[in-house]
N, C-alpha and C positions, 0 to 999 in steps of 0.2 A: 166825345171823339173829335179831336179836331184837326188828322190827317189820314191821309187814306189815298194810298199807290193800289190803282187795278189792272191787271193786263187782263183781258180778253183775247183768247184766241192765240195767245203769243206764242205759249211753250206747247212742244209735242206733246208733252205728257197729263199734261195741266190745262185747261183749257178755261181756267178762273183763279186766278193770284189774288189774293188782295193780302195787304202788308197794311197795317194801321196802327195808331200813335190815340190814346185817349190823353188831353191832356186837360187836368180840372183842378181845383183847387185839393191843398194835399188834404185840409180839414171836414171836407165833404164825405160821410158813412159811404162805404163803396162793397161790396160782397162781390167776388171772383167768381168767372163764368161757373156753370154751372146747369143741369137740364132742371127747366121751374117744375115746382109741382102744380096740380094736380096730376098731370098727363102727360108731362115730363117726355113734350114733342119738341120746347125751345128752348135753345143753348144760347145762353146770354149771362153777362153781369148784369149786376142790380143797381143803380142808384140807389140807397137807401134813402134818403130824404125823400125824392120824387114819386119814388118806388116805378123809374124807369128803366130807358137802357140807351147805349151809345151805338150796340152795333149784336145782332142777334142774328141767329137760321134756326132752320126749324128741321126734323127726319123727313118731312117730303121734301126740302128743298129750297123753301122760301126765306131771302135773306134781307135785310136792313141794315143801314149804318146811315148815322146822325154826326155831320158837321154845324156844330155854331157858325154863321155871319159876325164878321165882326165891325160892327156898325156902334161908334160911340154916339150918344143920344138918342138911337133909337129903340132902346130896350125900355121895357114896362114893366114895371112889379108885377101888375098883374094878370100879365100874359100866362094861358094855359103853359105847362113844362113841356115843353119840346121832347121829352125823354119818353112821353106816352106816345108818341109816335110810331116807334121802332114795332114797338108791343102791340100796339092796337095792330101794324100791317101783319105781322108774325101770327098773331094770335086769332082773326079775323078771317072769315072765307071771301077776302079782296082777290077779284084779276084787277091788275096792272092799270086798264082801264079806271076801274069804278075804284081803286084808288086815290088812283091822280086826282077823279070827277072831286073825292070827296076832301083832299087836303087844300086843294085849289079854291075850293070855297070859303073853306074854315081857314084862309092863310093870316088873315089879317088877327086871328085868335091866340099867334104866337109871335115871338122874338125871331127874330131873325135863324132861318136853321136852310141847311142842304141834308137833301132825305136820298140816301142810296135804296134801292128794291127792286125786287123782282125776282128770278129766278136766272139759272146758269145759263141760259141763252136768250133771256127775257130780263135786260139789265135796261133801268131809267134812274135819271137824280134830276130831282125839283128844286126850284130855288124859289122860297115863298117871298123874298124880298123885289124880284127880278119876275115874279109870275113865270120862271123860265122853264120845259121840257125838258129832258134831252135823253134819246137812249141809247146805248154803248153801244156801238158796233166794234169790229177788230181794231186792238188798238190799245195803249197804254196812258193811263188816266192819271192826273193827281188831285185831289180834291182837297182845301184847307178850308178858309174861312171868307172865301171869294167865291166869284163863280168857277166851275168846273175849269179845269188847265189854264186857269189865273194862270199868268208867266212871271209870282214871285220865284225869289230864288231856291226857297228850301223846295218850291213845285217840280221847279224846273230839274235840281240835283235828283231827288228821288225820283222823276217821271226817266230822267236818263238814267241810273243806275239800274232800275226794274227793267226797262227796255234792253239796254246792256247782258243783261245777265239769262233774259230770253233767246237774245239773237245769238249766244254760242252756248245752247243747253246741254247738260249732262245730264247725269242722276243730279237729281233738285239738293242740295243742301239747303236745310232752313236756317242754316245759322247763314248766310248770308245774309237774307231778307232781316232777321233780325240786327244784325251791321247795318243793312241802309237806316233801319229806324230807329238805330241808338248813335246815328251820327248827331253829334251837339254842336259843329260848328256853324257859329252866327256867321250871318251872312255881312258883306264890306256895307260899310256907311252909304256908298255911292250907290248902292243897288237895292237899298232895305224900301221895300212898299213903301207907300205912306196913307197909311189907312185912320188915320187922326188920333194914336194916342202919342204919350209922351217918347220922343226917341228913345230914352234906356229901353224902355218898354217894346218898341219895335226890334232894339236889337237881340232882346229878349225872346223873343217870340219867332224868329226868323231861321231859328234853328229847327231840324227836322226834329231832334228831344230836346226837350226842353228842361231845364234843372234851374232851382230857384227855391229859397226855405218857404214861401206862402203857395208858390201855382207851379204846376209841372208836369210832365208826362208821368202818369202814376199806371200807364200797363201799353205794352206793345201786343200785338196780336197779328196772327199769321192765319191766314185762311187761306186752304187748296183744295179744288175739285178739282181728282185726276178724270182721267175719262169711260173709268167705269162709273163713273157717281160718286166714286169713295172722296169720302169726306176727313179733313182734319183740322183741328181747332186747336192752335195751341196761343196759353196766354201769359203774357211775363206781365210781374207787379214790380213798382221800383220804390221807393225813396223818396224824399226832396233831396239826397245827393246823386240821386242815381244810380243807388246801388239796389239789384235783384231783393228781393225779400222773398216771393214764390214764385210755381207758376203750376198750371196746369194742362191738362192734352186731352184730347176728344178723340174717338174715330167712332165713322159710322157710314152705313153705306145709305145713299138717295133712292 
């Protein structure tokens, strides 16, 4: 997962948006959400290789989602996979608390990652590279590969467009949020981060979807809790041109 717009608190009806972008290499084994077995309480995709996940919840309620750091030379072959993250807090009887206690310890045993969690009014994201807290109060989030409301420009586009779209609410269309997150346009030369890889590669990567024949946005994902608890999960898969291939939808009540 390497984008993710949150509103807390923003819309009447909805009182938790998140809108998310996984973007991974297209040749990486990937399996479409889906509730795991045994006991089939957590709705998540699979990494195949890792046998992780980028971004899961659970039917009581408890949710994850996994941003890569993108930090050149600081990554380790043999860094444990970030992608056990999501799973272990999903799958594990963690409060909030004695999570944090326990990733903050173990940080230095991963790459570079931002760990979203917690519950619909019990929202925190760590940043293991920055040792940094932070928990979500009211308010409209963007999360990449920076710290939390980084002010690059694909942040700053989707953190407005999400906010926008709250402040004159109707009945929610989700094909919207799906527009914010299949927006592809790169952002101008004068305004592109500079987070030390090669320019193509920034202008690459600057876009909210990403389209590319080796690395790309390979599934968009929409998550809403209205305000009875009702839950909805819907996930698009794409291409390295960007074109849909499936998708699938969840409902379930917290």
């Amino acid at each position: 997962m390497c984008i993710l717009f949150i509103a807390v608190q923003q819309h009447p009806d909805y009182p938790l948006i998140i809108a998310a972008n996984r973007d991974e290499f297209h040749q990486r084994p990937t399996l479409k959400s889906s509730f795991w077995e045994p006991e089939a309480q957590l709705l998540a995709g699979k990494d195949v290789t890792a046998n992780g996940s980028w971004m899961g919840i659970t039917r009581s309620g408890k949710l994850a989602a996994l941003t890569n750091i993108r930090a050149p030379g600081r990554d380790r072959a043999d860094a444990t996979t970030r992608g056990e993250l999501v799973i272990d807090y999903l799958q594990q009887d963690y409060s909030s608390d004695s999570y944090l206690q326990k990733i903050a310890s173990n940080k230095d045993n991963y790459n570079g990652f931002n760990l979203l969690y917690g519950e619909l009014d019990n929202l925190h994201v760590y940043n293991n590279y920055e040792d940094h807290h932070e928990t979500l109060k009211k308010g409209v989030y963007g999360l990449s590969n920076a710290m939390l409301n980084t002010p690059w420009p694909k942040i700053d586009k989707g953190r407005q467009a999400l906010a926008d779209y709250c402040s004159a609410p109707s009945h929610l269309n989700i094909e919207h949020l799906f527009e914010l997150l299949k927006n592809d346009s790169p952002a101008d030369d004068s305004i592109l981060p500079k987070t030390g890889v090669p320019i193509e590669r920034e202008r690459l990567l600057s876009s909210i979807f990403i389209k590319s024949p080796d690395y790309g946005t390979r599934s968009s994902t929409v998550l809403l809790i209205d305000n009875t608890h009702s839950v909805y999960w819907e996930e698009r898969s794409f291409d390295p041109d960007g074109n849909e291939t499936q998708r699938c939808d969840f409902k379930f009540t917290i």
